[in-house]
N, C-alpha and C positions, 0 to 999 in steps of 0.2 A: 697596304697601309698599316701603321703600327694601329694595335688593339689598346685601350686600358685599363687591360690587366697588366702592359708590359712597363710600368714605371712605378719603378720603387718606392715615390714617396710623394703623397694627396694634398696638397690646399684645400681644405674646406670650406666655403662659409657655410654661415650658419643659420640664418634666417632666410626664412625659403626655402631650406636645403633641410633641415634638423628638424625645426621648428616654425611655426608660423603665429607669433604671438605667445600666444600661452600653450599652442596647443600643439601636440608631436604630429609629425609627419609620418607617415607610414614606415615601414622598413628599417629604421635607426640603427637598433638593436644588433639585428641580422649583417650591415652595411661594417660595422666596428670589427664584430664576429671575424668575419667573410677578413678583413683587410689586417689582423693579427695573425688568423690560420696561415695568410700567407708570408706573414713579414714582412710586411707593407709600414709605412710610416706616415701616421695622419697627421696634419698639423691644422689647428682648427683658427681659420683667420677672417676675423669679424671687422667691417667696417663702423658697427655700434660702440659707439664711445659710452656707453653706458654699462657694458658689461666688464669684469674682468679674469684672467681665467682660474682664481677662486671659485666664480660662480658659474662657472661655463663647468668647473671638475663637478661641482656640486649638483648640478643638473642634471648631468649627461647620470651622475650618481643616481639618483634617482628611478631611472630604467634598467640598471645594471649593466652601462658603460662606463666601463673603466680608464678615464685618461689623468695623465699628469698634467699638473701646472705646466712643464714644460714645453711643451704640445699646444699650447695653445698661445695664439700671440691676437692682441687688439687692437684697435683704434689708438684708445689711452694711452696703454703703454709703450705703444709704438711712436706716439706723438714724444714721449717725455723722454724715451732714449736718442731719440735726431734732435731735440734739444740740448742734451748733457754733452753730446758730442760739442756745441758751439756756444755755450753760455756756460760760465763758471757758477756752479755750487751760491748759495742763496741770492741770485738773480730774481728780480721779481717777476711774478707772473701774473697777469688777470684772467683768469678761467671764465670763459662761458662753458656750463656744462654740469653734469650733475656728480656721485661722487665716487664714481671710478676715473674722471678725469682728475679731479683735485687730489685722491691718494695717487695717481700715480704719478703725479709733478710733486708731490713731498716728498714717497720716496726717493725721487731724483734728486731730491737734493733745493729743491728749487722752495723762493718763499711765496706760499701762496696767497694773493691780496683781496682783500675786501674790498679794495674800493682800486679804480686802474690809475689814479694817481703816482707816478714813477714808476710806474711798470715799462718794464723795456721788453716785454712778451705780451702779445693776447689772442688768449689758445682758444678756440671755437666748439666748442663739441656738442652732443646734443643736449637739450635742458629742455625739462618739460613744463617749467618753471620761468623758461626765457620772458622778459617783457620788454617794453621802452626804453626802461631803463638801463640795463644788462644793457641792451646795443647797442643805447647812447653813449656810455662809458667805455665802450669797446671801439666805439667809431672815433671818438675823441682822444682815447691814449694812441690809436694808430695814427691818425692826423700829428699826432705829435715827435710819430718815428718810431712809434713800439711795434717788431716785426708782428704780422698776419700773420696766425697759423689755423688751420684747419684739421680737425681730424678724420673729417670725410667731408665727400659731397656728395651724399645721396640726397636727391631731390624729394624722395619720400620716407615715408616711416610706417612698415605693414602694421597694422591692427588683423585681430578675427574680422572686422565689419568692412575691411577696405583700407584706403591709401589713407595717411593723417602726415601732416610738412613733416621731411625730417630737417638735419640738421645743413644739408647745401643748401633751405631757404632763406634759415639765418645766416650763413656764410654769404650768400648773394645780399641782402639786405644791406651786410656791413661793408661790402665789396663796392654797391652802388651808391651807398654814400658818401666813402671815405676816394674812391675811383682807385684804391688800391688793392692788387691780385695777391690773392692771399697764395701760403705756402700749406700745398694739401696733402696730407700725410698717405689716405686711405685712396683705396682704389678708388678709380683706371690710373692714379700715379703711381709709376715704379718706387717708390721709397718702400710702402708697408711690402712689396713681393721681395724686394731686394733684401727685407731685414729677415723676412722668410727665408729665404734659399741662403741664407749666411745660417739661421739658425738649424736648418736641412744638411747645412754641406753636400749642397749638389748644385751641379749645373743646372741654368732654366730650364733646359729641355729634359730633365729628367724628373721632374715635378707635374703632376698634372692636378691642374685648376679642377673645382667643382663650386658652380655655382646657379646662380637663380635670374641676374642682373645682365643684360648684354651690355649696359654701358658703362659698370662698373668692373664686375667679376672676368668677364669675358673683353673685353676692349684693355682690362689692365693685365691678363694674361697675355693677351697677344701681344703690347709693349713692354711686357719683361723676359718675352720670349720662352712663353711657358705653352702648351697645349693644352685644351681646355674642354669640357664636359660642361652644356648647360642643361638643367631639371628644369622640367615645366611645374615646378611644385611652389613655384614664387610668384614673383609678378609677371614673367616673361609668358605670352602666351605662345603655341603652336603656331597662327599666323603671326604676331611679330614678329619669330624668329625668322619664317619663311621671308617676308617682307623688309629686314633689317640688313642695313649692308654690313653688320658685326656677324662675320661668321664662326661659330663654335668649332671645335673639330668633331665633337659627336653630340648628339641630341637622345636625351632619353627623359620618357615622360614622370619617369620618380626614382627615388633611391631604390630600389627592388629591382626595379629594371636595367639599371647600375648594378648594381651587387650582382647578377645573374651574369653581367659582360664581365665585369669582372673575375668572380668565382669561377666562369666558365662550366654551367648549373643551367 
């Protein structure tokens, strides 16, 4: 069976895997280290539409991880490039979401609206600020023909204290009342792996996933034809995995224990 240490280039996520809230996860540091020594290529890919990889460079800064902007691809701005591809330059848009999604639909070009009247877009992302209102506006421009977009459907949102809705609750909300299926950017859909391995230049199989999620991180590797590594340092526990018909191709209980199959240490 292939090991890996033998793929030249990483998907990360990053909550659950880096980070868990505010607070670092073990091994980080060592894991970056470990995957430069050997000429490894990480590419750090978040289903949080609230981060973007400014502050993903500026973080990892922080511990004395060194990554470029380039290296990292999100939610946001994953959403607003498979839009520029299909809507022309200041198309309107209604944002739900906080304001890594809104700069990354202006850089694209797109006008961002206040209010979802003539918006022919309405992009979902997470907002910590969502209300009534925000939905109501977002259910009624879609009832009117403004394409669904979503930039994930994670059904949760880790805190330090435990699980808090993420943003696939409001995506469901809008979903069940308008009875229209939105178009989902972030994993388990192949769109954000497929802008990855175009930004890797590599085939899926020579990419390997790391993540925290079986039904996101691991269910969307498997349909983009990646191999995949889940950490128990997220939400996934030891028996879920055992119990879950998403099989990983390896299981390791933290980034350390990764870095050591890795390194081969």
């Amino acid at each position: 069976m292939i090991d890996p240490s033998s793929f030249p280039a990483y998907i990360i996520d990053m909550d659950g895997v880096l980070w868990r809230s505010k607070v670092w996860l073990p091994g980080v540091k060592d894991f970056f280290e470990a995957l430069r020594s050997l000429n490894k290529r990480p590419l750090l890919v978040s289903n949080n539409s609230t981060v973007t990889a400014h502050t993903v460079v500026e973080r990892l800064g922080q511990i004395g991880v060194l990554i470029q902007p380039e290296e990292v691809l999100c939610s946001a701005t994953a959403t607003a490039a498979y839009l520029k591809e299909r809507f022309e330059a200041g198309t309107g848009v209604y944002p739900i979401g906080e304001r890594a999604v809104r700069d990354a639909l202006t850089e694209a070009g797109f006008q961002v609206l206040e209010s979802a009247d003539g918006a022919q877009v309405v992009v979902v992302g997470f907002d910590r600020e969502v209300n009534w209102g925000k939905l109501t506006q977002a259910a009624l421009a879609i009832e009117r023909g403004a394409l669904f977009v979503g930039t994930n459907p994670d059904p949760s949102f880790p805190l330090e204290q435990g699980q808090a809705p993420g943003n696939g609750a409001f995506v469901t909300a809008i979903q069940v009342t308008t009875g229209v299926d939105p178009v989902i950017i972030g994993k388990p859909e192949p769109l954000l792996f497929e802008q990855a391995a175009h930004l890797l230049a590599l085939p899926p199989d020579q990419i390997l996933v790391i993540g925290d999620r079986l039904g996101t991180d691991i269910l969307g590797a498997q349909r983009a034809g990646m191999p995949s590594v889940l950490l128990l340092t997220g939400v996934t526990t030891a028996e879920q995995a055992q119990q879950d018909p998403i099989k990983p191709d390896w299981i390791f209980e933290d980034l350390p224990a990764l870095t050591r199959a890795v390194y081969g240490d």
